[in-house]
C-alpha positions as CSV (number, residue, x, y, z in Angstrom):
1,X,132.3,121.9,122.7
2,X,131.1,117.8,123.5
3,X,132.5,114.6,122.7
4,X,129.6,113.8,120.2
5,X,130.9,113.5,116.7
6,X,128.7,113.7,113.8
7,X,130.0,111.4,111.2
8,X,128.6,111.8,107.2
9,X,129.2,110.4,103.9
10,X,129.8,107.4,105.5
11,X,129.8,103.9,102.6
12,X,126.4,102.1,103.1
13,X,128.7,99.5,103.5
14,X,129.6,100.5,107.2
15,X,128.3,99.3,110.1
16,X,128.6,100.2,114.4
17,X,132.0,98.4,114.8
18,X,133.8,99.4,111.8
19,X,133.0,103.1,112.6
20,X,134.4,102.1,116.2
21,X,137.4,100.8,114.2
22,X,138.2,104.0,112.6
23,X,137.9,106.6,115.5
24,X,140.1,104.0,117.9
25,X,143.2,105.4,117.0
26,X,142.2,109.1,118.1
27,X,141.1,107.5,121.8
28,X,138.9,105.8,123.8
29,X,135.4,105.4,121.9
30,X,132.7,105.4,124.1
31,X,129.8,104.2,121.3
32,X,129.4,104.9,117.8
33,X,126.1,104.0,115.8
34,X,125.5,104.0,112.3
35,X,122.1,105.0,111.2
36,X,119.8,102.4,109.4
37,X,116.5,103.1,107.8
38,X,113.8,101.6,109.6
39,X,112.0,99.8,106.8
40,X,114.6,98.2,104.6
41,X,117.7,98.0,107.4
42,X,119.9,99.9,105.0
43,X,122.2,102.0,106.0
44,X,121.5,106.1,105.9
45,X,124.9,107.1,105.1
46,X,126.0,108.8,108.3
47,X,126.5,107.7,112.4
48,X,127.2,109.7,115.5
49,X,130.9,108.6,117.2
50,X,130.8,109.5,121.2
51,X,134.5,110.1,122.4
52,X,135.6,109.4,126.2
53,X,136.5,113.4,126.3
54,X,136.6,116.2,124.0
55,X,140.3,116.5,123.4
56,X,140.1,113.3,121.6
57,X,137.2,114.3,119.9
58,X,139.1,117.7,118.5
59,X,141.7,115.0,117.7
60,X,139.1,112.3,115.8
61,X,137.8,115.9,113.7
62,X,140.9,117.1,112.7
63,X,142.8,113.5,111.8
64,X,139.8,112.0,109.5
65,X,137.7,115.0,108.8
66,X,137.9,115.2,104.7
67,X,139.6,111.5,104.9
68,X,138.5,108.7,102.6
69,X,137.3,105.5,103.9
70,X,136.2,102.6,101.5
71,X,136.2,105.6,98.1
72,X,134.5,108.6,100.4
73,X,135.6,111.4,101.8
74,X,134.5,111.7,105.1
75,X,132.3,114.5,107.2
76,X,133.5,114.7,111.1
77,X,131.8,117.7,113.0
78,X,130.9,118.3,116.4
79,X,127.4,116.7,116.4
80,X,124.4,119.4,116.6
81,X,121.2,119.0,119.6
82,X,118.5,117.8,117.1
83,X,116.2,120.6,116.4
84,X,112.3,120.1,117.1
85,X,110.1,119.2,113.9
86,X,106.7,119.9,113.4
87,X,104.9,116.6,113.9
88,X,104.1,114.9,110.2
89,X,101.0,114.9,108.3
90,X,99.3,111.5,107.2
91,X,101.4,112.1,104.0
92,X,100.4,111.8,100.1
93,X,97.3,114.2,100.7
94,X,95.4,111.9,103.1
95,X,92.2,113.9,103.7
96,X,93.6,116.9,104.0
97,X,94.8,118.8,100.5
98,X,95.6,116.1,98.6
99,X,94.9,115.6,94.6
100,X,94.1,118.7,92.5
101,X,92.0,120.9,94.8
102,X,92.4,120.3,98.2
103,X,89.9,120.1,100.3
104,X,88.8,118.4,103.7
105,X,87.3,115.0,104.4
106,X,85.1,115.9,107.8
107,X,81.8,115.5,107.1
108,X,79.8,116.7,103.7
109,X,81.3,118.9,101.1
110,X,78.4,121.4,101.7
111,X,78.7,121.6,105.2
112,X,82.6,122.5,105.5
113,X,82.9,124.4,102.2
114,X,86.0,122.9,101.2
115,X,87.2,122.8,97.9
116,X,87.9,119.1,97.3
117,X,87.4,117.7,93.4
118,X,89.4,119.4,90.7
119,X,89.6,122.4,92.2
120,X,87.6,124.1,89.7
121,X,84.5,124.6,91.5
122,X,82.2,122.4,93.5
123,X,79.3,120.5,91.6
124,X,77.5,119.7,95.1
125,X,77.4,123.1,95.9
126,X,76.8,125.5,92.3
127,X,75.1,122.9,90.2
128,X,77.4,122.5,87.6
129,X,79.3,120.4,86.2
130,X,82.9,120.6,85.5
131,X,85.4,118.6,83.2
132,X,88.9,117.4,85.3
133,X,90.2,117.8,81.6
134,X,89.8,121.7,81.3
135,X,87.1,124.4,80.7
136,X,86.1,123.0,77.1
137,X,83.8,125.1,75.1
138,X,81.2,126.5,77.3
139,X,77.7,124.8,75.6
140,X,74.0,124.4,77.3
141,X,71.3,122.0,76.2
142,X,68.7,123.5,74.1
143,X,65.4,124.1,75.9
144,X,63.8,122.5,73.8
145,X,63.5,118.9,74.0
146,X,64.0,118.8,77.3
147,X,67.1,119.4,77.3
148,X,67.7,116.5,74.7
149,X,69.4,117.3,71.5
150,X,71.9,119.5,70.0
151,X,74.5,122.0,72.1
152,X,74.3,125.7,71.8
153,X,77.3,128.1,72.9
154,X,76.8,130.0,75.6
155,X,78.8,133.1,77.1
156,X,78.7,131.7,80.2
157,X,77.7,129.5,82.8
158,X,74.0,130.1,83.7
């Protein structure tokens, strides 16, 4: 057991030395920090109390664990070792899977293979063209005129 305390549920209200204020009365506080977001400076809603020595910290856990303070009830454990994460991605797709079909970003479509668009196929690489918007009868261009005029249905593709 340590003299870390994990403290949750904490008011946004709260702030380093009012969560010093509350764990006083159960001994000697060594730090407490509340946790703020980085961007807006708000607070995350929980903190990390360090005790002078674990008996007070058994003592901090058992008087105010459940407890409210300011209309919450509040969380006291024995703070946890932060477990390794796997390092983030560039978020919101990036280059890498983003949108409807995945797909990479290094280098040409043809050369990597990668889905990329819709995800319904890959106009670059089989010469057709398909809708974002679905399937849509399957029609082909007369051979007549050039390809210029009216639609016929087809059973497939090509």
């Amino acid at each position: 057991m340590g003299n870390r305390l994990y403290v949750g549920n904490l008011p946004y209200s709260v702030r380093d030395e009012r969560l010093a204020e509350v764990f006083r009365p159960f001994g000697n506080v060594a730090s407490a920090r509340v946790m703020m977001e980085r961007d807006s400076g708000r607070s995350k809603g929980f903190g990390f109390v360090e005790m002078a020595d674990e008996a007070q910290a058994q003592a901090a856990i058992a008087g105010l664990h459940g407890q409210p303070l300011d209309g919450r009830d509040l969380v006291v454990n024995e703070a946890r070792p932060m477990t390794p994460r796997p390092p983030r991605t560039e978020g919101y797709g990036g280059h890498h899977g983003g949108g409807y079909g995945g797909g990479s970003y290094s280098g040409s479509r043809r050369e990597s293979g990668a889905g990329g668009g819709w995800g319904r196929g890959n106009a670059e690489l089989d010469g057709t063209f398909r809708s974002p918007y679905g399937p849509g009868p399957r029609t082909r261009r007369s051979s007549s005129n050039n390809g210029w005029g009216r639609r016929q249905q087809d059973s497939g593709w090509n």
